[in-house]
PDB file of N, CA, C and O in Angstrom:
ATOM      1  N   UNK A   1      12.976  93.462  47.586  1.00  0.00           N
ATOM      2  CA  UNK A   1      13.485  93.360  46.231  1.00  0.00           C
ATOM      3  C   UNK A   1      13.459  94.763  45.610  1.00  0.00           C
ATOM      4  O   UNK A   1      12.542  95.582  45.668  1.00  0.00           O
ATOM      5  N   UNK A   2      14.563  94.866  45.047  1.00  0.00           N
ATOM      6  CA  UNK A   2      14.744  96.609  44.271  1.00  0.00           C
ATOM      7  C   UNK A   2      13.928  96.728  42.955  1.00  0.00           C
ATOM      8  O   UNK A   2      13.774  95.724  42.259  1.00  0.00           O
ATOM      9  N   UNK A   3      13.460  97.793  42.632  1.00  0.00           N
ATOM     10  CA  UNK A   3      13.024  98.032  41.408  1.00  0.00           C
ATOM     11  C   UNK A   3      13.481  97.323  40.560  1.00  0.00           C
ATOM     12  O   UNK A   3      12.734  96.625  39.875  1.00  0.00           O
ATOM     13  N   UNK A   4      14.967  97.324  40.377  1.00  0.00           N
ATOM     14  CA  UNK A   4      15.474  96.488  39.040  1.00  0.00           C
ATOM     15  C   UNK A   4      15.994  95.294  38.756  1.00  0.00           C
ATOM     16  O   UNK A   4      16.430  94.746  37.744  1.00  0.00           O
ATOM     17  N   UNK A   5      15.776  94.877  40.432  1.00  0.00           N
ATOM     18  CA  UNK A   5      15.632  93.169  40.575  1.00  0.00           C
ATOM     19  C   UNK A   5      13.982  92.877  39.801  1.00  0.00           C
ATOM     20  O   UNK A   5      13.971  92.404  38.664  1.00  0.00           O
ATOM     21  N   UNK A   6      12.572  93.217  40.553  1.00  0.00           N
ATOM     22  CA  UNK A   6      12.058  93.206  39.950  1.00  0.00           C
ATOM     23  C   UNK A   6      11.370  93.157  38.520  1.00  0.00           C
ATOM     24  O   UNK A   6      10.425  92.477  38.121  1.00  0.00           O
ATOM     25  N   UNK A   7      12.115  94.052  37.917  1.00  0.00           N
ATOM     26  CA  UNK A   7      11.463  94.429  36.509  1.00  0.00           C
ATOM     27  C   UNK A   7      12.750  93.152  35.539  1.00  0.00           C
ATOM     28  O   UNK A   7      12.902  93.095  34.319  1.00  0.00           O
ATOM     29  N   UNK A   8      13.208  92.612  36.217  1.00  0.00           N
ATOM     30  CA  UNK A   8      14.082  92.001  35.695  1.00  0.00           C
ATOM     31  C   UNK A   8      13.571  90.336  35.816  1.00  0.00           C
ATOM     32  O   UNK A   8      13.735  89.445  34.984  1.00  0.00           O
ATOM     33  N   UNK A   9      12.969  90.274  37.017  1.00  0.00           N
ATOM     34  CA  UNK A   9      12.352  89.113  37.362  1.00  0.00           C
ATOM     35  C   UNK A   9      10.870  89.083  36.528  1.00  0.00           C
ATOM     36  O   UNK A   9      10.375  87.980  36.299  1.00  0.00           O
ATOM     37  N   UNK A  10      10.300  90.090  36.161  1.00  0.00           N
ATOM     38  CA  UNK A  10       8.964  90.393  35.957  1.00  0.00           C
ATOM     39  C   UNK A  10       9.173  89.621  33.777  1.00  0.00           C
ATOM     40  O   UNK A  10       8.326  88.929  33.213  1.00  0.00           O
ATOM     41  N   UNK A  11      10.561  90.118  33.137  1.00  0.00           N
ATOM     42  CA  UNK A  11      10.781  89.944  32.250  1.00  0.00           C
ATOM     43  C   UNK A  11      11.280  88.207  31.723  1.00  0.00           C
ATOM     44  O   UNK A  11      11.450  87.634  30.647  1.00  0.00           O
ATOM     45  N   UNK A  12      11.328  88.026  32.465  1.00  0.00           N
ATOM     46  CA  UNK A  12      12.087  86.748  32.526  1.00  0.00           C
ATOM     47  C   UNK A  12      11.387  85.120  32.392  1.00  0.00           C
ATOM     48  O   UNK A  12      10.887  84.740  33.451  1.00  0.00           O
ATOM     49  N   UNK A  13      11.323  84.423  31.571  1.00  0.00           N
ATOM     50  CA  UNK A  13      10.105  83.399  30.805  1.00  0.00           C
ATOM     51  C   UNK A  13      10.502  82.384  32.389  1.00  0.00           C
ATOM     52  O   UNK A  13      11.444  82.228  33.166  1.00  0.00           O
ATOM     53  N   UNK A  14       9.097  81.892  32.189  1.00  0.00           N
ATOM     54  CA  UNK A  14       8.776  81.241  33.193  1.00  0.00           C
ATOM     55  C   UNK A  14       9.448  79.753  32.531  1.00  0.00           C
ATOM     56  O   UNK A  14       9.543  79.689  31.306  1.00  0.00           O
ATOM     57  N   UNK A  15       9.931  78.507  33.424  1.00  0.00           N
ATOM     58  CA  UNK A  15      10.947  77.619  32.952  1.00  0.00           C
ATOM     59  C   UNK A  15      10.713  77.010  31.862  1.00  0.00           C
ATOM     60  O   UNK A  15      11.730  76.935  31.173  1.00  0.00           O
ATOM     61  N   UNK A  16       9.744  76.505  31.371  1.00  0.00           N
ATOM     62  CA  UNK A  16       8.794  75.434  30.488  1.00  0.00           C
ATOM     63  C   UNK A  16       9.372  76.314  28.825  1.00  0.00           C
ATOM     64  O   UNK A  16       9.417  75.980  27.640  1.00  0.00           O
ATOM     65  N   UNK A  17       9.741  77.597  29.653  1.00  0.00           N
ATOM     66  CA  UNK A  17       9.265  78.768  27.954  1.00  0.00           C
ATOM     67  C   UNK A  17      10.755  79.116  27.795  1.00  0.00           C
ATOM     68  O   UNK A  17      11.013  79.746  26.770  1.00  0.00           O
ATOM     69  N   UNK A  18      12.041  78.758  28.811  1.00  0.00           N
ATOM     70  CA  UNK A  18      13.240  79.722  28.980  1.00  0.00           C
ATOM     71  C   UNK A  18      13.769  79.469  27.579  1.00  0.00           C
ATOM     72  O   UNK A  18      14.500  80.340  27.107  1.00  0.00           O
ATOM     73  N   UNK A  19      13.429  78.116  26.665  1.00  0.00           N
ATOM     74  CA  UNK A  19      14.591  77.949  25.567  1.00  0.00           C
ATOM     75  C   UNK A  19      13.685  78.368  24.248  1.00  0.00           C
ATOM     76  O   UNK A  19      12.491  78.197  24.492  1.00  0.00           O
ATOM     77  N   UNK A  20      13.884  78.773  23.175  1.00  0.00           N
ATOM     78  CA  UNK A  20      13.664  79.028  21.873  1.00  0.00           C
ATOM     79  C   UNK A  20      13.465  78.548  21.199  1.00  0.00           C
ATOM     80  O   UNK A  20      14.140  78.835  20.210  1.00  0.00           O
ATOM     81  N   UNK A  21      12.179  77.125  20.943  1.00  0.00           N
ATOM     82  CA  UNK A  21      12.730  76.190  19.907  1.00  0.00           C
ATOM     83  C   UNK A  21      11.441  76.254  18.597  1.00  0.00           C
ATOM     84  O   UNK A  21      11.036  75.348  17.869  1.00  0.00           O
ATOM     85  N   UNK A  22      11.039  77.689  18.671  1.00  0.00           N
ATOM     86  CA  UNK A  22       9.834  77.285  16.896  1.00  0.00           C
ATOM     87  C   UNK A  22      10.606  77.120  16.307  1.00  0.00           C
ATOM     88  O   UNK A  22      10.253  76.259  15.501  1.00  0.00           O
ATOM     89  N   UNK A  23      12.342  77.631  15.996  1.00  0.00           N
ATOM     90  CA  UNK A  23      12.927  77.093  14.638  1.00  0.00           C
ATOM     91  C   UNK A  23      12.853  75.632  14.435  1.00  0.00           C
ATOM     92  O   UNK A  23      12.652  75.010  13.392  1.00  0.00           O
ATOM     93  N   UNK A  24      13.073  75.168  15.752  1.00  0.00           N
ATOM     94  CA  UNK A  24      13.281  73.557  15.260  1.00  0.00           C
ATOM     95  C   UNK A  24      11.980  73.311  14.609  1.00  0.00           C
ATOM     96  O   UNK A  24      12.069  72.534  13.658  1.00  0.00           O
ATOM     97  N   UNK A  25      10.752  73.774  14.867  1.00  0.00           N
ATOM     98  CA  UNK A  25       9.496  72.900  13.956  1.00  0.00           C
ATOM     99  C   UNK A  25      10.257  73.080  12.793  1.00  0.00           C
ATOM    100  O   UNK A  25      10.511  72.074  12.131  1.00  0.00           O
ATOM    101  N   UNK A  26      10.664  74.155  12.426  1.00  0.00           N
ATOM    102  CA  UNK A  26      10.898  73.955  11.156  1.00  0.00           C
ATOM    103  C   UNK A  26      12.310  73.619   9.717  1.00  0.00           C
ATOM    104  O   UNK A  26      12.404  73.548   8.492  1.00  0.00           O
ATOM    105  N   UNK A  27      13.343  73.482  11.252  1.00  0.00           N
ATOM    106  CA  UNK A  27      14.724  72.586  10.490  1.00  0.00           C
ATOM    107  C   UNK A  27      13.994  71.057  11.000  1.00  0.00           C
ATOM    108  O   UNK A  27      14.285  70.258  10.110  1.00  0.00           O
ATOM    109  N   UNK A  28      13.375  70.522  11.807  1.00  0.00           N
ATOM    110  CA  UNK A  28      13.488  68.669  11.979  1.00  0.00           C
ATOM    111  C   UNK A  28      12.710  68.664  11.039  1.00  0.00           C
ATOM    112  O   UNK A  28      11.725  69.399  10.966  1.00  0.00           O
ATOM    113  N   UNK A  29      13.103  67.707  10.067  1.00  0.00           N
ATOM    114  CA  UNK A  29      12.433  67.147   8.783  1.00  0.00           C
ATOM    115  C   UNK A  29      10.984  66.720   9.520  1.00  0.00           C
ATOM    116  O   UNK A  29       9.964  67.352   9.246  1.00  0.00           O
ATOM    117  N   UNK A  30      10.959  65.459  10.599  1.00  0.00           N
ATOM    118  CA  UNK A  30       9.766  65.008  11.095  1.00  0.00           C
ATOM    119  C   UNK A  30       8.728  65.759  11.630  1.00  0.00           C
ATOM    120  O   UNK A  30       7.513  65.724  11.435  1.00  0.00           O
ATOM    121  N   UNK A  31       9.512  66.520  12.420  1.00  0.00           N
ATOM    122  CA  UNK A  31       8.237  67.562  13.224  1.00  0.00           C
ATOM    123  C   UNK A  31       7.252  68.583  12.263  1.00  0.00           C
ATOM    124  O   UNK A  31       6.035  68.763  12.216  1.00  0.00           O
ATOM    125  N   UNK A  32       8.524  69.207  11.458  1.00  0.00           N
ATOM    126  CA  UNK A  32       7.752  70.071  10.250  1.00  0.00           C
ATOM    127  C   UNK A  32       6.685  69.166   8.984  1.00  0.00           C
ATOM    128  O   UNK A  32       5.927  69.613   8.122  1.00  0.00           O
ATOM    129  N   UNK A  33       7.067  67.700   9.378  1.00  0.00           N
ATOM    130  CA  UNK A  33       5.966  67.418   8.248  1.00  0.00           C
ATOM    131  C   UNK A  33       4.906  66.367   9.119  1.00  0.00           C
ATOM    132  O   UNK A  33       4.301  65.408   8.640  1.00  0.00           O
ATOM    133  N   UNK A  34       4.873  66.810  10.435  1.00  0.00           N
ATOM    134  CA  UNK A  34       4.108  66.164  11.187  1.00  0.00           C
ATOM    135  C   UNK A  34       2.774  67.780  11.267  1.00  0.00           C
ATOM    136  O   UNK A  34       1.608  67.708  10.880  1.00  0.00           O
ATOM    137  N   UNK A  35       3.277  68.737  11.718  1.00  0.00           N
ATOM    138  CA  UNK A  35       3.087  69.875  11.406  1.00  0.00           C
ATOM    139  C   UNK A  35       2.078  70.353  10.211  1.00  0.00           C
ATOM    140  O   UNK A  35       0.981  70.845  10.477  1.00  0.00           O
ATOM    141  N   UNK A  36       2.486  70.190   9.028  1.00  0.00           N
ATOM    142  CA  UNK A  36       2.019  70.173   7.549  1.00  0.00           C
ATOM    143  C   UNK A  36       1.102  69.255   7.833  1.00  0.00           C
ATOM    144  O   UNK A  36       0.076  69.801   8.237  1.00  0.00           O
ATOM    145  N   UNK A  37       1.019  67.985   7.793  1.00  0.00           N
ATOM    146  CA  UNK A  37       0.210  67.086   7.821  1.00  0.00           C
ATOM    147  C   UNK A  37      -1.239  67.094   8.501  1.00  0.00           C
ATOM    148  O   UNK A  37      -2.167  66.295   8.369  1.00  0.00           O
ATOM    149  N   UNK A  38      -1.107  68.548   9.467  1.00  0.00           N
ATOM    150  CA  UNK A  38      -1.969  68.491  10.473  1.00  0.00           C
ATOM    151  C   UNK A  38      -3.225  69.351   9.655  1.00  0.00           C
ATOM    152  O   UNK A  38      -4.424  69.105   9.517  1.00  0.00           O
ATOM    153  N   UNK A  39      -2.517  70.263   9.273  1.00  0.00           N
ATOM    154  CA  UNK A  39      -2.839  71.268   8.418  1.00  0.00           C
ATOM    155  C   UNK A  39      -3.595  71.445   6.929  1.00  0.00           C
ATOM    156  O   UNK A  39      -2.970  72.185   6.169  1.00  0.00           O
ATOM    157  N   UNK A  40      -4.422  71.073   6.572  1.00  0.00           N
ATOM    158  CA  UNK A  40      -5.144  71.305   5.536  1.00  0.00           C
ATOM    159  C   UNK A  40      -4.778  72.315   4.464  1.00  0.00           C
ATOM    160  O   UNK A  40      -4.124  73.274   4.873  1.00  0.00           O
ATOM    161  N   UNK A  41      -5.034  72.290   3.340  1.00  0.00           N
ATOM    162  CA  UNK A  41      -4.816  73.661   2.492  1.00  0.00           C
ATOM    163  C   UNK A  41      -5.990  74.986   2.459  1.00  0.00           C
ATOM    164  O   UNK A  41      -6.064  76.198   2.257  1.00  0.00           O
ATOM    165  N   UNK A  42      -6.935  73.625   2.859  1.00  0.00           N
ATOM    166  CA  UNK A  42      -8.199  75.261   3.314  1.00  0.00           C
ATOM    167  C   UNK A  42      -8.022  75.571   4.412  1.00  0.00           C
ATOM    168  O   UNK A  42      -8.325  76.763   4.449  1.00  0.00           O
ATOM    169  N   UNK A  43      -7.624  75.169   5.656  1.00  0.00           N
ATOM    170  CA  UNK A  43      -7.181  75.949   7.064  1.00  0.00           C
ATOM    171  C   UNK A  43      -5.886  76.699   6.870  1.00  0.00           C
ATOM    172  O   UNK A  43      -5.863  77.783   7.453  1.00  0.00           O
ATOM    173  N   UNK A  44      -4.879  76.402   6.236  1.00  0.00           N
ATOM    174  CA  UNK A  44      -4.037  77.352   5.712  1.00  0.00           C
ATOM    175  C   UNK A  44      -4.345  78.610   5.193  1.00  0.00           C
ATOM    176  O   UNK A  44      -4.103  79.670   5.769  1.00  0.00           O
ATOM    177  N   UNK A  45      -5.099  78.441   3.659  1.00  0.00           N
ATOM    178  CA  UNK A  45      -5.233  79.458   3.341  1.00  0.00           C
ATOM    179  C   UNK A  45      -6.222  80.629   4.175  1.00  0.00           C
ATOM    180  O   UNK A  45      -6.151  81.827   3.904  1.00  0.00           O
ATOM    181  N   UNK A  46      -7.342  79.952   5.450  1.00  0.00           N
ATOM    182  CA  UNK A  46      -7.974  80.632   5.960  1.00  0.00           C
ATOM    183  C   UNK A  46      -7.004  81.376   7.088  1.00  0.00           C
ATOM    184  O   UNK A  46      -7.389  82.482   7.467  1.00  0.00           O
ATOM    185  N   UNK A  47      -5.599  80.774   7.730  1.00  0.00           N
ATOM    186  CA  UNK A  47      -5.198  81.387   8.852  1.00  0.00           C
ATOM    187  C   UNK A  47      -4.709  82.693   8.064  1.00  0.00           C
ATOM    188  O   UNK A  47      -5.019  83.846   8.366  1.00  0.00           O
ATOM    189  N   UNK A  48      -3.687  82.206   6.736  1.00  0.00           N
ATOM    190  CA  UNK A  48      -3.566  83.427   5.861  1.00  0.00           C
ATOM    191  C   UNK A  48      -4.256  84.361   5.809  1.00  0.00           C
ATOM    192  O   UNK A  48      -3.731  85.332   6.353  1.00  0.00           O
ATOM    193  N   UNK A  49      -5.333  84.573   5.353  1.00  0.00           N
ATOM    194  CA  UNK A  49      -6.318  85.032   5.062  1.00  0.00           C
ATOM    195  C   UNK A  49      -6.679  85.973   5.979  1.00  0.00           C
ATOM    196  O   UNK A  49      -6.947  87.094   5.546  1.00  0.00           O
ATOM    197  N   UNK A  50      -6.788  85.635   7.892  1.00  0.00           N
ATOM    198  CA  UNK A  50      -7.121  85.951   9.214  1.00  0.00           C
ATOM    199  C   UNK A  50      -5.600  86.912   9.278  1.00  0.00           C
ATOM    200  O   UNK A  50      -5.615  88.013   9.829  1.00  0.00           O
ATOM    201  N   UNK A  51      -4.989  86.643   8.978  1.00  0.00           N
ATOM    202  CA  UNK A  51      -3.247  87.184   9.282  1.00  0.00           C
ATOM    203  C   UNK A  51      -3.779  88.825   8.422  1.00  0.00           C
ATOM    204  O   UNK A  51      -3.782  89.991   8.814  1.00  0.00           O
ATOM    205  N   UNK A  52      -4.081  88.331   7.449  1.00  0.00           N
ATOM    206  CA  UNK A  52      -3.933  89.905   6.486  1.00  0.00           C
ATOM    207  C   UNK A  52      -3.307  89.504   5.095  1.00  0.00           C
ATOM    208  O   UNK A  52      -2.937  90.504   4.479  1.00  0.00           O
ATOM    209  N   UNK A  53      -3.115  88.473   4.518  1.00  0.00           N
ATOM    210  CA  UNK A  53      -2.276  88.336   3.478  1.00  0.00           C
ATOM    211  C   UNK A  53      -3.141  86.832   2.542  1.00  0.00           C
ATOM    212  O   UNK A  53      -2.897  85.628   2.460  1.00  0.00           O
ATOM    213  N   UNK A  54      -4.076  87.643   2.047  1.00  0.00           N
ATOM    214  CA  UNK A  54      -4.986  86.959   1.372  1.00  0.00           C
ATOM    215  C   UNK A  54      -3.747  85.858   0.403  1.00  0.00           C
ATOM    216  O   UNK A  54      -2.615  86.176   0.036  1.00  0.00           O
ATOM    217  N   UNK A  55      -4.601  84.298   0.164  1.00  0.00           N
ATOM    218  CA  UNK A  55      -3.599  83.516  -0.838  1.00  0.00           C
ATOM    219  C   UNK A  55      -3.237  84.029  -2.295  1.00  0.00           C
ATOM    220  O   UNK A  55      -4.277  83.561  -2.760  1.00  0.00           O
ATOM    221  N   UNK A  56      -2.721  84.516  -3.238  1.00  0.00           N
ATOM    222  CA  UNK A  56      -1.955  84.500  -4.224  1.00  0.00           C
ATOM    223  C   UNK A  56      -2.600  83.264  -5.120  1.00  0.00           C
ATOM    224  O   UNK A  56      -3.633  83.150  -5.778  1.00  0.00           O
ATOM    225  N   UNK A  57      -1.417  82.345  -4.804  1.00  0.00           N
ATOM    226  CA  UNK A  57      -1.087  81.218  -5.371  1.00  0.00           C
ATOM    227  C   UNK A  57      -0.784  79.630  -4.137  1.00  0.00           C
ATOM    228  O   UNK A  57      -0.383  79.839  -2.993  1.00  0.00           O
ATOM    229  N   UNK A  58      -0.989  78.547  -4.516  1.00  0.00           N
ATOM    230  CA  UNK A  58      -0.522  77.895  -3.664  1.00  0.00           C
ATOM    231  C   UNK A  58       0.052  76.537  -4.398  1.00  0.00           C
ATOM    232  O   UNK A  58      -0.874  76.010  -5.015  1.00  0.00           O
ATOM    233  N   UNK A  59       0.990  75.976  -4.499  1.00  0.00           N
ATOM    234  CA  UNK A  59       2.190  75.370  -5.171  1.00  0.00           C
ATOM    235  C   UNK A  59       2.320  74.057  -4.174  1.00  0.00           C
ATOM    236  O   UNK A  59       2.025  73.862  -2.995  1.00  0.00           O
ATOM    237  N   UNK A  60       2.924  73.230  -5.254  1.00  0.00           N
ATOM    238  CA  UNK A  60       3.701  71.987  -4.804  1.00  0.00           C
ATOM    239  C   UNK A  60       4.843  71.912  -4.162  1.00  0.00           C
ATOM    240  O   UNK A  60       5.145  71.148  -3.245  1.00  0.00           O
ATOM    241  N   UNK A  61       5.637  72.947  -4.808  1.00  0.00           N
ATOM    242  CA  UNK A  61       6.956  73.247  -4.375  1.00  0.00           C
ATOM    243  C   UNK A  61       7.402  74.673  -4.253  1.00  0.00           C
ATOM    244  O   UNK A  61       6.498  75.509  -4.242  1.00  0.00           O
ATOM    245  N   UNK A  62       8.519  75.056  -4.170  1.00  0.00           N
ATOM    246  CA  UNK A  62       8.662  76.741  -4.160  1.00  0.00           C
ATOM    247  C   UNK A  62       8.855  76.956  -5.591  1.00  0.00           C
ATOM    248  O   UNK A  62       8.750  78.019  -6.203  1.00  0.00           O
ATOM    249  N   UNK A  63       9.287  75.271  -6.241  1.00  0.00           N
ATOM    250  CA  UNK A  63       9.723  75.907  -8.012  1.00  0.00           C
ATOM    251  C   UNK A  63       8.114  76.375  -8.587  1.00  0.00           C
ATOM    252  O   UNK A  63       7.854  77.014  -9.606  1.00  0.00           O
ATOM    253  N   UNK A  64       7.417  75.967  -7.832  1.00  0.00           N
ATOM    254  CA  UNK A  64       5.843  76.429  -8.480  1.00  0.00           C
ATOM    255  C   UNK A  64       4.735  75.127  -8.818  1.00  0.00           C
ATOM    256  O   UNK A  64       3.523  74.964  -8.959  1.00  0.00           O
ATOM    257  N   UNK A  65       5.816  74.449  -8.842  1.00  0.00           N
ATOM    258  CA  UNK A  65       5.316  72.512  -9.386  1.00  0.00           C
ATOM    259  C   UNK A  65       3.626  72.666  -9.243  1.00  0.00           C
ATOM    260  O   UNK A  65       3.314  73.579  -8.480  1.00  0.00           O
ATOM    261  N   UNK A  66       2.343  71.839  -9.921  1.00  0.00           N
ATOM    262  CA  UNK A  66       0.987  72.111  -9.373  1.00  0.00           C
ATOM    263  C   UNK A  66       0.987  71.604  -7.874  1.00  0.00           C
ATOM    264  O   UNK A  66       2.011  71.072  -7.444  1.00  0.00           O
ATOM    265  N   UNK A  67       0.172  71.711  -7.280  1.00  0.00           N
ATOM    266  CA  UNK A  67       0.203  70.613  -5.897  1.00  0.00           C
ATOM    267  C   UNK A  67      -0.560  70.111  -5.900  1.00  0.00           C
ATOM    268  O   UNK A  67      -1.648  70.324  -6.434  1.00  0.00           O
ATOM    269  N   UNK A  68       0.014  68.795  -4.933  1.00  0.00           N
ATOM    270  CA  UNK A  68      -0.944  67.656  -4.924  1.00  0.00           C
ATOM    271  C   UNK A  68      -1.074  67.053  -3.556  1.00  0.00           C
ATOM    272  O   UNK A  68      -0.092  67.048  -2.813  1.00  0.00           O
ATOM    273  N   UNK A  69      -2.249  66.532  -3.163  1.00  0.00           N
ATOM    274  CA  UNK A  69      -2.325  66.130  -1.698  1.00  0.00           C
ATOM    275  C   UNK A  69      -1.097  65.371  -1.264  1.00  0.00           C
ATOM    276  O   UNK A  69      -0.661  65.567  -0.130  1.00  0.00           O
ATOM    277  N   UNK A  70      -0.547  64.580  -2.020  1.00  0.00           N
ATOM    278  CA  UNK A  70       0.606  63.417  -1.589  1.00  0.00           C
ATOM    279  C   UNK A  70       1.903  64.225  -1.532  1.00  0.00           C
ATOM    280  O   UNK A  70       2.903  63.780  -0.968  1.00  0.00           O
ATOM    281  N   UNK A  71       1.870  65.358  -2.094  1.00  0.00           N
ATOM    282  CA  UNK A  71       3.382  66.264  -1.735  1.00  0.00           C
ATOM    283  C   UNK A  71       4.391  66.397  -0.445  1.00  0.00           C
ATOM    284  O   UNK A  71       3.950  66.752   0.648  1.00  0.00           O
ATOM    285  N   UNK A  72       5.182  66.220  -0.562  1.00  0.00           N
ATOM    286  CA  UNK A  72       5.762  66.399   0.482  1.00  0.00           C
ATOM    287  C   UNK A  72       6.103  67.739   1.544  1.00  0.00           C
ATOM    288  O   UNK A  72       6.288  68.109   2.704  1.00  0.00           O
ATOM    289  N   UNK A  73       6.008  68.161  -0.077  1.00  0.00           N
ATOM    290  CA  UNK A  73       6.228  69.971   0.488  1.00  0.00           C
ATOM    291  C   UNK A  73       5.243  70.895  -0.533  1.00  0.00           C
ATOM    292  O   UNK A  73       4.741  70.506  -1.588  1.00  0.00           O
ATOM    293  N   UNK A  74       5.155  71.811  -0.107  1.00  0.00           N
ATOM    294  CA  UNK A  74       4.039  73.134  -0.764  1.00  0.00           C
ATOM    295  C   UNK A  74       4.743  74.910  -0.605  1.00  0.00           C
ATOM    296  O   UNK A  74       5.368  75.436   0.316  1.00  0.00           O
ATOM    297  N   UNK A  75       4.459  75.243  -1.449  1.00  0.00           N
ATOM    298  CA  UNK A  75       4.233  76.993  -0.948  1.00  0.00           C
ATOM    299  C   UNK A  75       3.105  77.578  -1.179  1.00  0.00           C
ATOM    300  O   UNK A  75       2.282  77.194  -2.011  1.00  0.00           O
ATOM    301  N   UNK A  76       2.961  78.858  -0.222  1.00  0.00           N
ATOM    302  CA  UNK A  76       1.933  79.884  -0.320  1.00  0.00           C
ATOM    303  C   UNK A  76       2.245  80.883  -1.135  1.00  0.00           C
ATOM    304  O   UNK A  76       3.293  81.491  -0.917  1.00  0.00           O
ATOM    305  N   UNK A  77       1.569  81.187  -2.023  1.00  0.00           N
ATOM    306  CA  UNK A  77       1.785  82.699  -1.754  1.00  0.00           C
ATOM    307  C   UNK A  77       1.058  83.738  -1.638  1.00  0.00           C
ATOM    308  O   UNK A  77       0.261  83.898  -2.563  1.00  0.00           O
ATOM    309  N   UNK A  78       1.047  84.902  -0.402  1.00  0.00           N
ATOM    310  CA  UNK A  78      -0.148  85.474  -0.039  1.00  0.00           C
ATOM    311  C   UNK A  78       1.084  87.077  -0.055  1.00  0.00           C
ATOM    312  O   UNK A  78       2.297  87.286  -0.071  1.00  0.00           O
ATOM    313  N   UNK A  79      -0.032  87.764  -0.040  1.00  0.00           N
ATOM    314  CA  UNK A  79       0.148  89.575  -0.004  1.00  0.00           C
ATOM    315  C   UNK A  79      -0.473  90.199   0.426  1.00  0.00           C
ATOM    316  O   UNK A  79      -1.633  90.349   0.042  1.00  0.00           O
ATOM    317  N   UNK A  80       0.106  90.882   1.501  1.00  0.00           N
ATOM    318  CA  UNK A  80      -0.509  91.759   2.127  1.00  0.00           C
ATOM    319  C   UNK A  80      -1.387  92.400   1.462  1.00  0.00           C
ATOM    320  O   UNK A  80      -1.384  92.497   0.235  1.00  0.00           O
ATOM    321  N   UNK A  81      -2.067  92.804   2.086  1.00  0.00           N
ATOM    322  CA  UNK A  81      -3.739  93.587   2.240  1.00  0.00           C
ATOM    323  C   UNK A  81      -3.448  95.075   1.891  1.00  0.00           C
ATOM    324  O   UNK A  81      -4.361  95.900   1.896  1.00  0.00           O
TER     325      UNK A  81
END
């Protein structure tokens, strides 16, 4: 095998990994709120937190709404360090 067969084979996702799909967690309505659901607001704000982008604020909605455990949806908002 040539160098640039190699480095070509060496680059190349093993089968399980060949397709792209984190967007879908987050266009399928179900998966993304199977997702959320898993997720706590204090393990959130701690992965935040671990990332570099301490929490801000954290919301019901993106309009800012208060939040509430039964929400369907939430935002963060965190800033870099």
């Amino acid at each position: 095998m040539e160098l640039f067969e190699q480095l070509e084979d060496i680059n190349n996702r093993p089968e399980p990994f060949e397709c792209y799909t984190a967007a879908d967690v987050w266009t399928d309505s179900h998966t993304s709120e199977q997702v959320l659901a898993y997720h706590s607001q204090e393990s959130l704000q701690s992965e935040f937190e671990k990332a570099g982008f301490p929490r801000q604020a954290f919301y019901g909605n993106v309009a800012g709404a208060p939040f509430a455990q039964s929400a369907s949806e939430f935002a963060i908002v965190g800033k870099p360090e």
